[in-house]
TIRO-2110 file (N, C-alpha, C; in Angstrom, 1 decimal):
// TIRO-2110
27.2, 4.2, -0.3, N, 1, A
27.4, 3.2, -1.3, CA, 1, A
26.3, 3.4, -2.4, C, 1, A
26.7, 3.4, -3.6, N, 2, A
25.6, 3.6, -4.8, CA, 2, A
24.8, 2.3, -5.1, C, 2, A
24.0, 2.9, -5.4, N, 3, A
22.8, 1.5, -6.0, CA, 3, A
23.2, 1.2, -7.1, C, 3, A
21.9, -0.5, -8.2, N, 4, A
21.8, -0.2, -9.0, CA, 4, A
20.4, -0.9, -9.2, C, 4, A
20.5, 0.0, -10.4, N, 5, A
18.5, -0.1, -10.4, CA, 5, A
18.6, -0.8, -12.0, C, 5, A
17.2, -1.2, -12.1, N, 6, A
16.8, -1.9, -13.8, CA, 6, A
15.6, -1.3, -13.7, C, 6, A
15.3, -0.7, -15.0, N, 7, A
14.0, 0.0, -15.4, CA, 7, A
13.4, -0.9, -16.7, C, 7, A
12.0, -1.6, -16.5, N, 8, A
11.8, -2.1, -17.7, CA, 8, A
10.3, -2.9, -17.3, C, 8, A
10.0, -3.8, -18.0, N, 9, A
8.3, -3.6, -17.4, CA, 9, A
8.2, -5.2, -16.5, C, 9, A
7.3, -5.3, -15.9, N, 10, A
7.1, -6.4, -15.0, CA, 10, A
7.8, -7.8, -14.6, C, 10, A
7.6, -8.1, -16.2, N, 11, A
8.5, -9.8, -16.5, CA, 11, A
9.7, -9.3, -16.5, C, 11, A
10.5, -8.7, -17.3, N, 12, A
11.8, -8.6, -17.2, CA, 12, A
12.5, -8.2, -16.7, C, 12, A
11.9, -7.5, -15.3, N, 13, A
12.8, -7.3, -14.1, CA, 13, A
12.9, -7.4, -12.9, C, 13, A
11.6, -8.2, -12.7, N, 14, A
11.0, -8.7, -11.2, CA, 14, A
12.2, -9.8, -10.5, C, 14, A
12.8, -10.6, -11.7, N, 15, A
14.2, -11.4, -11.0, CA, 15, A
15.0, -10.4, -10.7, C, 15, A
15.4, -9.3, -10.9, N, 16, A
16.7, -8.7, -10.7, CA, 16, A
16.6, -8.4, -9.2, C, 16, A
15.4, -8.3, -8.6, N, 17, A
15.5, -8.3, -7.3, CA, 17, A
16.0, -8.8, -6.4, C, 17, A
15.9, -10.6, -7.0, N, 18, A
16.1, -11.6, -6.0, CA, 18, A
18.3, -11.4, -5.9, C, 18, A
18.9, -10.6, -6.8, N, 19, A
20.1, -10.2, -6.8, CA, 19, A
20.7, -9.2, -6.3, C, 19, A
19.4, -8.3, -5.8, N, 20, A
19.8, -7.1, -4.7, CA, 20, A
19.6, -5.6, -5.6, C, 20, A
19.6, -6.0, -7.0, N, 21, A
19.0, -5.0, -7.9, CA, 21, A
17.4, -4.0, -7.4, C, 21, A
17.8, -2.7, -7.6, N, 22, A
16.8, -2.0, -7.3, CA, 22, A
15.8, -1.8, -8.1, C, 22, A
14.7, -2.7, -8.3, N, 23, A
13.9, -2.6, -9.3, CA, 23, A
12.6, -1.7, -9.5, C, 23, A
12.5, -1.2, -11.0, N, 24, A
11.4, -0.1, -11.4, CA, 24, A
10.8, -0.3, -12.4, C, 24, A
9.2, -1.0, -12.0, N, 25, A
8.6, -1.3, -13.1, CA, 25, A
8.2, -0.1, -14.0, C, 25, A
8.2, -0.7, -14.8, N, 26, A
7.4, 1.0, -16.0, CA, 26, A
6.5, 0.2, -16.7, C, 26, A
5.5, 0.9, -17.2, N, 27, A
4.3, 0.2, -17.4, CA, 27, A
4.5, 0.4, -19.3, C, 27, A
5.4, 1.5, -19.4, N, 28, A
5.0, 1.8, -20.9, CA, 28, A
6.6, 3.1, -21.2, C, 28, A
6.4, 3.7, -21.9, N, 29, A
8.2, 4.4, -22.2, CA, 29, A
8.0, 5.5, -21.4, C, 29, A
7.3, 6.1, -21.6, N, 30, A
7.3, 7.0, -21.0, CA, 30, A
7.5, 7.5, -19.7, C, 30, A
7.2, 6.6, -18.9, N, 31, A
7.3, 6.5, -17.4, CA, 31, A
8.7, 5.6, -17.1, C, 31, A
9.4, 4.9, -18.2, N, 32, A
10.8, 4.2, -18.2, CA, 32, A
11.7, 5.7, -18.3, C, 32, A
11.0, 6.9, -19.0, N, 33, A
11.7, 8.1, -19.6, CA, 33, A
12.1, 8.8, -18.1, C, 33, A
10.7, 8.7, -17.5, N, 34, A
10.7, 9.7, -15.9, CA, 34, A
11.6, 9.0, -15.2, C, 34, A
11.5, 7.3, -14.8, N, 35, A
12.4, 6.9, -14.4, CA, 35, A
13.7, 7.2, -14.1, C, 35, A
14.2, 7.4, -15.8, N, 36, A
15.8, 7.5, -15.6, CA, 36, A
16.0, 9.1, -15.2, C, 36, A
15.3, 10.2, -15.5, N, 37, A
15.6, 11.3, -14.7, CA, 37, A
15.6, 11.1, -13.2, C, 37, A
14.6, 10.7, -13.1, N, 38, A
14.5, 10.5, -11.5, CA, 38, A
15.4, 10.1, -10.9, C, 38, A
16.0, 8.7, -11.4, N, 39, A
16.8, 7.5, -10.5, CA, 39, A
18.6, 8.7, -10.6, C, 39, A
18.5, 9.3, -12.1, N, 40, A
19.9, 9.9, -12.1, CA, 40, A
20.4, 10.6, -11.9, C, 40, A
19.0, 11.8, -11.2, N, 41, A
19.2, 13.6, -10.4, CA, 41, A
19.3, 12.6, -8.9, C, 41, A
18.9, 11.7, -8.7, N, 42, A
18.9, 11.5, -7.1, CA, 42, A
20.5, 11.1, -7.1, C, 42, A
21.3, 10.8, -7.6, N, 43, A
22.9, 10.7, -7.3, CA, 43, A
23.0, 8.9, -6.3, C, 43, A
21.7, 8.7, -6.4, N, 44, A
21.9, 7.3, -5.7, CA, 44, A
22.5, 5.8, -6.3, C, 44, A
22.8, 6.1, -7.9, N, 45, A
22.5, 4.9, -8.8, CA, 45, A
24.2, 5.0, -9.6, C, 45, A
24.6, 4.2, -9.7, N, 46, A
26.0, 4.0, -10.4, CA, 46, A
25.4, 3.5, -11.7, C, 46, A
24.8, 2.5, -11.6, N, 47, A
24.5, 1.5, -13.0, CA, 47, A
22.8, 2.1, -12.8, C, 47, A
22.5, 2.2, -14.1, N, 48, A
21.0, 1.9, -14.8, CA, 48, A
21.3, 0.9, -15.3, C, 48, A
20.3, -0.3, -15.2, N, 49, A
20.0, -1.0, -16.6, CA, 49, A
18.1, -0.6, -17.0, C, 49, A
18.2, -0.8, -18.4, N, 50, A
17.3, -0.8, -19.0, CA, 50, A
16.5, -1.5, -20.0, C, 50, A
15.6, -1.8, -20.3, N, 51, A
14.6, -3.1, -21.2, CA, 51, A
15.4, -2.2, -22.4, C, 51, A
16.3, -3.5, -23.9, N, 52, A
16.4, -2.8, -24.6, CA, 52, A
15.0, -1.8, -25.5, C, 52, A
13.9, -2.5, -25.7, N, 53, A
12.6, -2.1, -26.1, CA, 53, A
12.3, -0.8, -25.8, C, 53, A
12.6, -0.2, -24.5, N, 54, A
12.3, 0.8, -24.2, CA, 54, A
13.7, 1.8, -24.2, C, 54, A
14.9, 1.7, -24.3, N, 55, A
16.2, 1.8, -24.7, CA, 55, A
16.3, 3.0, -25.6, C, 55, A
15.8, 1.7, -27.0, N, 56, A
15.7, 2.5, -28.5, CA, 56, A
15.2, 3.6, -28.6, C, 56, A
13.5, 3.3, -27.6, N, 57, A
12.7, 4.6, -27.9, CA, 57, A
13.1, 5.8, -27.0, C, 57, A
13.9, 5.7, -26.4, N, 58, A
14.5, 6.8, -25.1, CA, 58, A
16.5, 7.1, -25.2, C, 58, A
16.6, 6.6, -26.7, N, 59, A
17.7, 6.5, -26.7, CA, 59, A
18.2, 8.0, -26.8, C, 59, A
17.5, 9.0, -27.0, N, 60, A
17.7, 10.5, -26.9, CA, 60, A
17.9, 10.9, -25.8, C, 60, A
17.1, 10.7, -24.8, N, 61, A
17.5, 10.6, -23.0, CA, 61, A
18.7, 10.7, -22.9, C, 61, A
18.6, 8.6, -23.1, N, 62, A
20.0, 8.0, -22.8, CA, 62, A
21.2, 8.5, -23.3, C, 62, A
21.0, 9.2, -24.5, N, 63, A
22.5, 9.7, -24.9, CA, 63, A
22.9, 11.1, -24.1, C, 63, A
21.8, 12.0, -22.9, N, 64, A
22.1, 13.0, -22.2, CA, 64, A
22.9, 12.6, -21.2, C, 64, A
23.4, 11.0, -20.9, N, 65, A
23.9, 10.9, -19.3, CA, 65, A
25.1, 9.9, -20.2, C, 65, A
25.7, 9.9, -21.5, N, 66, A
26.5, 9.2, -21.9, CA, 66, A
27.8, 9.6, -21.3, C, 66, A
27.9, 10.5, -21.3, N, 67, A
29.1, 11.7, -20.9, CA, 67, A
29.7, 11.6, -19.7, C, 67, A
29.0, 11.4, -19.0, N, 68, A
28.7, 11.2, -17.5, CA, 68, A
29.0, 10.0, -16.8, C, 68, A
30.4, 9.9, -15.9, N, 69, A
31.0, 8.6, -15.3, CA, 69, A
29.7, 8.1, -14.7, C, 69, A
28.7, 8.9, -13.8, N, 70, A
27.5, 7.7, -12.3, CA, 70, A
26.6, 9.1, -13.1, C, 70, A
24.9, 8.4, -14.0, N, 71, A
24.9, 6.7, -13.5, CA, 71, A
25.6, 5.9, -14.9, C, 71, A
26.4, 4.8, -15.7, N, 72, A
26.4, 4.4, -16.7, CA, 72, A
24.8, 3.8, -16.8, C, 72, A
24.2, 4.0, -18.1, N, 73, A
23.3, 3.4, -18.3, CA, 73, A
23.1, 1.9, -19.7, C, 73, A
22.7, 1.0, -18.6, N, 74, A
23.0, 0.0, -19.7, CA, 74, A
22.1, -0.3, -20.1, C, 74, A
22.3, -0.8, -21.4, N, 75, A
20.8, -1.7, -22.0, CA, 75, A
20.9, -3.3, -22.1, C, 75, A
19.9, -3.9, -21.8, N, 76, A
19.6, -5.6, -21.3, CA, 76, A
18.5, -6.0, -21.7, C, 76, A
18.8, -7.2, -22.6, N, 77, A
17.2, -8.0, -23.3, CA, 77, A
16.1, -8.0, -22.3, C, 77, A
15.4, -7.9, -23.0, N, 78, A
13.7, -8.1, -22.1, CA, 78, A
13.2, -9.3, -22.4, C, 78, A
11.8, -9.2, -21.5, N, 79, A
11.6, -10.8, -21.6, CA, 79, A
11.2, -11.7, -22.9, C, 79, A
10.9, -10.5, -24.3, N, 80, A
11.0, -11.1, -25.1, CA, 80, A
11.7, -11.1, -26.2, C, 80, A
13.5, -11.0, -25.6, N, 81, A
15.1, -11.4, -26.1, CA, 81, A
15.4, -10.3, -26.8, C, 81, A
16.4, -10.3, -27.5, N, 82, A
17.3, -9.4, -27.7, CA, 82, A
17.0, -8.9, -28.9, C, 82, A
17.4, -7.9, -29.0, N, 83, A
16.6, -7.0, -30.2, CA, 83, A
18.0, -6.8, -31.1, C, 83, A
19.2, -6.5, -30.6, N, 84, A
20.4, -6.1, -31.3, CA, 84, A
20.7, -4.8, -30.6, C, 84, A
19.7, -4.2, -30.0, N, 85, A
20.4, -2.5, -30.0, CA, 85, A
21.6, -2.5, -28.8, C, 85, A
21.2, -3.4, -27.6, N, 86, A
22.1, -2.8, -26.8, CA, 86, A
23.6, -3.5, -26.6, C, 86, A
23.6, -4.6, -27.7, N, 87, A
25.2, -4.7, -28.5, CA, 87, A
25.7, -3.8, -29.3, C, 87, A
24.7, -3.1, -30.1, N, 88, A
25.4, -2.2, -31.1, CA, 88, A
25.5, -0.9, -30.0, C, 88, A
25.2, -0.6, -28.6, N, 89, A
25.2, 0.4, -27.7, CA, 89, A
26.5, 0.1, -27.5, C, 89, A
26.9, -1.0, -26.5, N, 90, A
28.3, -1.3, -26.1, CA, 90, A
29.1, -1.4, -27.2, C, 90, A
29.1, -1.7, -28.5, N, 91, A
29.7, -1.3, -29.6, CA, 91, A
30.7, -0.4, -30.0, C, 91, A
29.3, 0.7, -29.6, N, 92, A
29.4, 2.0, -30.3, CA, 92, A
30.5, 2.4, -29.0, C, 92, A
30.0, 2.3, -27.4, N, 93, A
31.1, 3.0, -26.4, CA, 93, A
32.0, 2.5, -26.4, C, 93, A
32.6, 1.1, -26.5, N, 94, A
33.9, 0.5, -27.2, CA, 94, A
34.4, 1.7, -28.0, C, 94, A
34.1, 1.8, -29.3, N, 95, A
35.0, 2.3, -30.0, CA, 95, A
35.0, 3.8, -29.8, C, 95, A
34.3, 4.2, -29.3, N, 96, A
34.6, 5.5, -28.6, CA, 96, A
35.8, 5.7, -27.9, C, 96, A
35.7, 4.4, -26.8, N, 97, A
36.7, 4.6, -25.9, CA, 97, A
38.0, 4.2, -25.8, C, 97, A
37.8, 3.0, -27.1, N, 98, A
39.2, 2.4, -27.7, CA, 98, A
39.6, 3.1, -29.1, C, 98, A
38.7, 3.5, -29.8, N, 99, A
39.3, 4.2, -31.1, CA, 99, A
38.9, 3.5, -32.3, C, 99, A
39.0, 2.3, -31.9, N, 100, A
38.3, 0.9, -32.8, CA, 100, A
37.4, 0.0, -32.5, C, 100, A
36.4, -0.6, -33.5, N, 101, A
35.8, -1.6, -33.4, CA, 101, A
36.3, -3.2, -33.1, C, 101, A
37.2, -3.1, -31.9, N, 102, A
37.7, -4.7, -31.4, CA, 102, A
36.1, -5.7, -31.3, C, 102, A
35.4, -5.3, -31.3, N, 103, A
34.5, -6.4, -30.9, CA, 103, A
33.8, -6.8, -32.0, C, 103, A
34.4, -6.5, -33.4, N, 104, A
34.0, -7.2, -34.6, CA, 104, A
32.8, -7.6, -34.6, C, 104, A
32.6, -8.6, -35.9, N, 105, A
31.1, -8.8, -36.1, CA, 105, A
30.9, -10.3, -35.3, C, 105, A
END
């Protein structure tokens, strides 16, 4: 049975636990960067989520495992709210996957 994990820093993902989420604090991007190699060579994790904040700046990563059915990697506001990117992420894979932008403005 696959996991799923949230990478992102202290506040914004210490609740995902109390929902059985496998949680991974990162202190700063860099170590959110190691994370997602780590969590996505181990073959244990279906879903990533991720702090969008740290998202943006690793969005070069994240575009290496886009391709790739397990793990999907998602992006999710942090504890200090939504920034816009990881709507314009689901966006962008919409219209990839549908051909159009259904999800309008």
């Amino acid at each position: 049975m696959y996991k799923i994990g949230i990478i992102g820093e202290r506040d914004s993902v210490l609740g995902f636990m109390a929902i059985g989420f496998s949680v991974h604090e990162a202190p700063d991007v860099d170590t959110a960067g190691e994370l997602i190699d780590a969590l996505a060579k181990s073959g244990e994790y279906a879903i990533i989520f991720i702090v969008e904040n740290y998202a943006e700046a690793l969005s070069e990563k994240i575009n290496k495992y886009k391709d790739s059915p397990i793990p999907a990697i998602i992006t999710v506001p942090g504890a200090g709210g939504a920034t816009g990117y990881g709507m314009e992420a689901i966006r962008s894979a919409v219209e990839r996957a549908v051909g159009a932008d259904i999800l309008g403005d």
